[in-house]
N, C-alpha and C positions, 0 to 999 in steps of 0.2 A: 747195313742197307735197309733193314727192316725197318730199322727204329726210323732212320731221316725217310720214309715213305710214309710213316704212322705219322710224325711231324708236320708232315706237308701237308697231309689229310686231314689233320685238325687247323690248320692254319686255313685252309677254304674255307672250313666249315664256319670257324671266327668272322671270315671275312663276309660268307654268306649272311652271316647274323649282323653284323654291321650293318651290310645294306641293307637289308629288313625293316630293320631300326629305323634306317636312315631314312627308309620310301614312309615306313609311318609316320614318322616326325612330319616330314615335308606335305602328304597326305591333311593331318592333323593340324599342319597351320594354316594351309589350302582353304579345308572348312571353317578353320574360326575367322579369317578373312573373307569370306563368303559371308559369313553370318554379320560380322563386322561391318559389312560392307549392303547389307540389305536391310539392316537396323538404320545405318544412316539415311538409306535412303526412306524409309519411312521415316521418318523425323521429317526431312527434308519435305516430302509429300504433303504430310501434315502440316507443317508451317504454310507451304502454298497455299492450301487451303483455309485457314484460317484466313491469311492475307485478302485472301478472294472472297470469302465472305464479309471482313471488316468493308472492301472498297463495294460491293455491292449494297450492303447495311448505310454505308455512306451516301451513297448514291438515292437509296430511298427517301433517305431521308431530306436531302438536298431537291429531289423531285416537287413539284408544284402539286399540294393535293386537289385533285379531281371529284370535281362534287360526284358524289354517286345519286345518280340521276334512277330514283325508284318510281315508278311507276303509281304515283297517290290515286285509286278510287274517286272516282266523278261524284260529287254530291249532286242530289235529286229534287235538293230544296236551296231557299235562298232565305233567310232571315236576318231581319231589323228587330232590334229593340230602342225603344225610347227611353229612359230612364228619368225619374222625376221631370216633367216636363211642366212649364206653367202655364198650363189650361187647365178648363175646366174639365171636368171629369164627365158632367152633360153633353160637353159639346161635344170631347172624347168621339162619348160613346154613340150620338147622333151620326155622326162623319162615319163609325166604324160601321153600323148600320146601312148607313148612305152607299158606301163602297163596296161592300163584299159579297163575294163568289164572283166578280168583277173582274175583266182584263186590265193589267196594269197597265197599260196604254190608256185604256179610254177612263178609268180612275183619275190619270193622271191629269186629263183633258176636264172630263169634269169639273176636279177641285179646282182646274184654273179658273174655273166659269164660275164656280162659288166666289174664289176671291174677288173678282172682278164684279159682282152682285148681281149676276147677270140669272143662276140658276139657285132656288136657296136649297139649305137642307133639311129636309123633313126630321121633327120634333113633337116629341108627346106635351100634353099640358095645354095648360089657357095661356095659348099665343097666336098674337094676328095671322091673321088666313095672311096667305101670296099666291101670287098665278099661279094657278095651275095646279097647286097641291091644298092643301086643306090648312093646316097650322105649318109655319117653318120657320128660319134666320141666315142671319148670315153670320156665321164665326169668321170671321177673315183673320184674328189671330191665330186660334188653333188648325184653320185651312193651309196657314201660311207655314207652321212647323211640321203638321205633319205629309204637306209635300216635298221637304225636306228629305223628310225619312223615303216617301214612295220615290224618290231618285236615286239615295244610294238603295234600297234595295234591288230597283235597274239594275244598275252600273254592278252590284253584286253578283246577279240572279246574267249578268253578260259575261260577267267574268267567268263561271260558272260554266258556260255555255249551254246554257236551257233554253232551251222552242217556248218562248213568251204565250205562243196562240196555245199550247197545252199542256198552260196554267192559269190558275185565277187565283185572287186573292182571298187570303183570311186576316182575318186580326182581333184585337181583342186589345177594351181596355179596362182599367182598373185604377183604384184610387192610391195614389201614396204616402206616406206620412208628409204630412200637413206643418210646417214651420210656423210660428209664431208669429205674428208683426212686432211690432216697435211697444204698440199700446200692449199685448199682454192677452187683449180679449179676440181681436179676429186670427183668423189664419189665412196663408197665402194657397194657393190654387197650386197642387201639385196632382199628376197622374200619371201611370206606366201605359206604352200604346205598342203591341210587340204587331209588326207587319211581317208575314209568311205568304211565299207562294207554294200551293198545295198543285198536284196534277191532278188533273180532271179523269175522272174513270168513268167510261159509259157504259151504265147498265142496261143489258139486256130487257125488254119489254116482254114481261111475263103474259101469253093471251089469259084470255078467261077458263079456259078449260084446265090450265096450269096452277092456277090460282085456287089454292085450300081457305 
């Protein structure tokens, strides 16, 4: 009787250790399909993601690019240059004389009246008196180019958007390399004429007592 209870005793015990076994096994595969199963879905994630970025990167790129509209600083000035121009480089510099520190407006008015022969421009040298001024001429070709220039630098100096009434004109001209004629001995009339509108700045009037 002893022995088949000692028997029996060991056979639970067996059977005890089976199921042990049995719940770790099934435990043990529990977790590695947990893990199995969260590795896939990362994978999975990651593919989405990528995909979402290729169709957004698409999408950019398909998009119409939009000028980027910056904000460019207002220019203060408005400048013309003339480059080799065929006048004389006297009458140039008479005209530039004639006009400056001047409203481009009434410059402009002026040089009409020159071309027209109606006002001349004053000129140094032994040359006939005209009304009203002492020696003068009338350049009607060089009046006629460089009104030219005094309208696009207008239509510049508009673009711009500068208060015309304060600024006045500068300019300045100069000689430029001189091309040969035909014959070898004379040269043809070439000269630089750069037209600038400067702002006008008023100085204060120092009294006498201020004055060193």
């Amino acid at each position: 009787m002893v022995e088949t209870e000692t028997k029996k005793q060991e056979e639970k015990v067996e059977d005890k250790k089976e199921t042990v076994v049995e719940t770790e096994r099934k435990i043990a595969k529990e977790k590695v399909e947990k893990n199995e199963g969260k590795k896939k879905l990362k994978n999975i994630k990651q593919i989405e993601n990528t995909n979402e970025k290729s169709t957004e990167d698409s999408d950019e790129k398909n998009k119409p690019k939009e000028k980027s509209k910056q904000t460019s600083p207002k220019k203060r000035t408005a400048i013309v240059n003339g480059r080799d121009l065929p006048i004389s480089t006297k009458h140039a510099v008479a005209i530039c004389n004639f006009i400056k520190n001047k409203n481009i407006d009434i410059a402009i008015v002026e040089l009409g009246l020159v071309e027209k022969k109606k006002k001349p421009v004053p000129m140094r040298g032994e040359i006939p008196h005209k009304k009203g001024i002492m020696s003068g001429r009338y350049p009607i070709k060089a009046t006629g180019i460089l009104l030219k220039l005094l309208k696009s630098l207008k239509s510049n100096a508009m673009a711009n958007e500068l208060e015309l009434e304060k600024y006045k004109l500068s300019c300045m001209a100069n000689v430029a390399s001189r091309q040969y004629k035909r014959s070898g001995r004379s040269r043809f009339k070439r000269s630089h004429v750069q037209f600038k509108l400067t702002q006008i700045i008023k100085q204060k009037k120092k009294r006498k007592w201020q004055k060193k």
